[in-house]
Structures are given as structure tokens and as C-alpha cells.
C-alpha positions, -999 to +999 in steps of 0.1 A: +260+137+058+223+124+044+207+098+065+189+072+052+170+049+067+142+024+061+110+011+075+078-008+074+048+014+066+014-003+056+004-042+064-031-059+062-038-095+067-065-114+068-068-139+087-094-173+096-076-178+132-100-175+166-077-150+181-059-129+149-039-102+171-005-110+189-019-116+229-014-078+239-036-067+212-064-094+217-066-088+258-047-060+269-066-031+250-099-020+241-116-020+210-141+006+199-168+008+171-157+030+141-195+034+135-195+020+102-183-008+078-157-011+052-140-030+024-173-052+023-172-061+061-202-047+079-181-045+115-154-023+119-133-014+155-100+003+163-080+000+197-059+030+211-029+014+192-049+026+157-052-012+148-083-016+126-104-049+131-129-055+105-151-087+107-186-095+088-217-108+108-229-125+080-199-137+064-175-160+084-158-170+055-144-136+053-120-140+081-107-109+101-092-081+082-068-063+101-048-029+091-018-016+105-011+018+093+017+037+101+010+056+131-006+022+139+027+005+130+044+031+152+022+025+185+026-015+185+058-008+178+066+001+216+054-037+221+065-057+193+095-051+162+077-045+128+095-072+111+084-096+144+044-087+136+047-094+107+068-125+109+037-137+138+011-131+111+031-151+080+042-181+105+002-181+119-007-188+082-026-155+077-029-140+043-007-109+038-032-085+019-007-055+016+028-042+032+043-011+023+080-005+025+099+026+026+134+043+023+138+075+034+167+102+033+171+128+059+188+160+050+182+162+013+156+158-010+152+153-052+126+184-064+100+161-080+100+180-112+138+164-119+122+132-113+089+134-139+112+152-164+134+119-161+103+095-162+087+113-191+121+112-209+128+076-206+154+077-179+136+057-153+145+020-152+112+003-143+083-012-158+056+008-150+043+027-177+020+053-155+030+082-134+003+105-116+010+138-098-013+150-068-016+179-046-023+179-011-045+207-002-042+205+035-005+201+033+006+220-003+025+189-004+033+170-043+036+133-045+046+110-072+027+079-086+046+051-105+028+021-118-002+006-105-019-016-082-047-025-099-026-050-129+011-060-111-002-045-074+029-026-073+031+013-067+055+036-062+047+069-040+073+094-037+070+128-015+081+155+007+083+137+042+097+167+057+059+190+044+041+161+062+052+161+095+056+196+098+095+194+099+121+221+091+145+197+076+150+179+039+134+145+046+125+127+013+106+098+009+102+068-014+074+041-002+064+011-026+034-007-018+029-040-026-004-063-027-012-103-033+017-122-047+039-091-041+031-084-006+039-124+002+074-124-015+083-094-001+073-110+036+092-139+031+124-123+016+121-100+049+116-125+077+140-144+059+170-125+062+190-118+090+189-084+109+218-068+098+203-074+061+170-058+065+177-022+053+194-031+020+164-062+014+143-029+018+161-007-007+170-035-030+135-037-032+123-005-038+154-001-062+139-031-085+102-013-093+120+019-106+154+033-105+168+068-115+199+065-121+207+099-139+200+116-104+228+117-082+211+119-050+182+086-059+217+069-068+233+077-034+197+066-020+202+031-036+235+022-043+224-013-037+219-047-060+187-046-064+164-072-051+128-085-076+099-087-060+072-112-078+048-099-096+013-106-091-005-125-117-035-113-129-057-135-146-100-134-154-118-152-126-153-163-113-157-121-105-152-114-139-175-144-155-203-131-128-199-097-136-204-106-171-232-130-171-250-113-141-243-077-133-238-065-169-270-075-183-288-058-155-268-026-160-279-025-199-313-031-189-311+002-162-292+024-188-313+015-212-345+029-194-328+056-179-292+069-197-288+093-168-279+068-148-255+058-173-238+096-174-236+091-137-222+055-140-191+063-161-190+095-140-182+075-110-164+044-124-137+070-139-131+088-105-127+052-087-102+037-114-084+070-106-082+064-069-073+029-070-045+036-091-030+064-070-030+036-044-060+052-026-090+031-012-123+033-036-156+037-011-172+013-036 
């Protein structure tokens, strides 16, 4: 009989609090430099439960960014219940960036090629209009992209659990991450329901950004009702009118004297749209 479970995989906050971390983070561990900066914060630590801390020296009003990865997810785990974090971080009025959920299934697994023949062929119930395949080269292990988090910050990764950890046994899994609006509807629908309810909140979830339901084994995955998740609104702000009135002028001007720079521009503005829409982190 196939196992399947669920879990929490991804969550950053930001948050304007004096003391962000639950106590046992903030004074019963010990934070180290990571050296260098990241995600515009010019201070970056970690802590032997693989919690990152990011903070700027010039810019208060930034707050404290703090990532829980998996593994990292996993090691406060032995101190405090996923769902409890991250009920500590909504209830202390921090901003929930990003939280990844996942279903997995143990002891069986779709071939991926059954599920992009069954996107490409208009059998997948969702509204994402994008799938992207990519190879691990460390791994040899495939994963699926659907949709995008750049536009409605919702995207679906699908892949070989079982190649990952180095397992000899089917383990399949299907991970939506969710940003903004998302990643706050899906935190209250979770520390709202009871216990018991978690697991099927999780699937339901999941089920409502993209469904297969021609394959038997994704229906057995999520023979749930399926739950919506808001979608996150976007809409042209004060970036886009700077980048318009301030930064594109200046870039015409450099082009314009020098249309190497511009090769190398596009060059590198189409590799980062690429990573940001396979869910990956840009290093601009």
C-alpha cells in the first residue's frame, strides 16, 4: 500500500520585531557569518539549525528576513511543530514572504514523461500555462515546472524524491510554492484548521493549482475536494514607474555608447527570467 504523506517545506518571513526568532533560536544557539549578503541585505548569518538571518546595516526599514529551508525546517523541528513556527510568526504580525507545501507518496511514483504528455495535451486541470523540465547533473534527477512565480507566485515542482535522497524506494514528490497573497492565505487556512485536518488542507491545496486526473496514481494522490488558494495580484507600482523614469533612460544612454553592453544585458536578463520562473533565486 502507497504512503502518502504531507509536509511543510519552504517559509521566509520578514519581520520588524526586536527579537524575530521563537526564544530557543534567539538565545540558545549561535549564529555565524555566511560571509556575504543576499536578497538586497548586506548581513547574512546561519545557526546550526540552518536558519538564515539576513538584516541590512543601512536599511532598518528592511526588517529581518528569515529562511527556513527544509533541512532547516527539519532541525527546529526537534524544538517546535512546523505548523506551530509558523502559526508564532503570523500571530507576531510578521510578513509571510514564502511557504512551500508538499505531498508526497512513498512506494510509487508517476514517470514524468506521462505527466508532460498530459500537460501538453490539455489534460491538466490548472491555470498555469508554463511547464519547464530540468536536469540535475549532480543527481541525474528530472523535475517538473508548472506555472510561475513571477505573475500569480504560484509554482508547481514535481520530482523523483526517492533520486534525491539517495533512497532505494519509489518516493514521488509534488511541492507548490507559494509567495505574497498566496503564501498568507495558505498560512491562515493552515493555522486555522484543526490537526486532524492539516494533511487534506495540504493536498486540497496542491490539488487546486493543477490536477491530473487522467493518471490513476496523481488521482489516488489527491482524491480530495480541492481547496483555492488566493492568488496574488499583480499590479505596476512605484518600482515599475522608477524603473521607467530613472533606470531606463540611463540604460539607453550606456547601450547607446556601447551596444556590447547591450548583447550582454539581454544575455543576462534572459537567463534570470529563466531562473525566477523555475522557482530559483536570481543573484541579481
Amino acid at each position: 500500500m502507497n504512503e502518502i504523506t504531507t509536509t511543510i517545506d519552504w517559509l521566509s518571513i520578514t519581520s520588524t520585531n526586536m527579537h524575530p526568532c521563537p526564544d530557543f533560536l534567539e538565545y540558545d544557539t549561535t549564529w555565524a557569518s555566511l560571509g556575504r549578503g543576499m536578497m538586497g541585505y548586506d548581513n547574512a548569518v546561519t545557526n546550526e539549525y540552518l536558519v538564515k538571518r539576513l538584516t541590512s546595516s543601512t536599511r532598518k526599514d528592511m526588517g529581518t528576513h528569515l529562511i527556513y529551508s527544509g533541512k532547516s525546517l527539519n532541525e527546529v523541528g526537534e524544538r517546535m511543530n512546523k505548523f506551530d513556527l509558523l502559526k508564532y510568526h503570523y500571530l507576531q504580525g510578521d510578513t509571510i514572504k514564502r511557504v512551500d507545501i508538499a505531498v508526497d507518496m512513498i512506494g510509487a511514483k508517476i514517470p514524468l514523461n506521462e505527466l508532460i504528455f498530459a500537460f501538453r495535451n490539455g489534460h491538466a486541470q490548472t491555470r498555469a500555462r508554463k511547464a519547464v523540465v530540468t536536469q540535475d547533473l549532480c543527481d541525474s534527477g528530472y523535475t517538473l515546472y508548472i506555472g510561475s512565480k513571477v505573475k500569480r507566485k504560484k509554482l508547481d515542482r514535481i520530482y523523483d524524491k526517492g533520486i534525491e535522497q539517495g533512497v532505494d524506494f519509489d518516493w514521488m514528490r509534488v511541492e507548490l510554492q507559494l509567495m505574497g497573497a498566496s503564501a498568507l492565505d495558505a498560512t491562515k487556512k493552515l493555522i486555522e484548521c484543526s490537526h486532524d485536518n492539516r494533511a487534506d488542507m495540504i493536498r486540497g491545496m496542491v490539488k487546486s493549482f493543477c490536477h491530473f486526473p487522467t493518471i490513476p496514481l496523481w488521482v489516488q494522490m489527491f482524491d480530495i475536494i480541492p481547496v483555492n488558494v488566493k492568488s496574488h495580484d499583480y499590479k505596476k507600482g512605484d518600482t515599475q514607474q522608477w524603473l521607467m523614469t530613472k533606470v531606463l533612460p540611463t540604460l539607453v544612454r550606456e547601450c547607446y555608447v556601447d551596444m556590447s553592453f547591450w548583447a550582454q544585458f539581454m544575455m543576462k536578463f534572459s537567463e534570470d527570467i529563466n531562473t525566477m520562473e523555475m522557482g530559483e533565486q536570481s543573484d541579481v
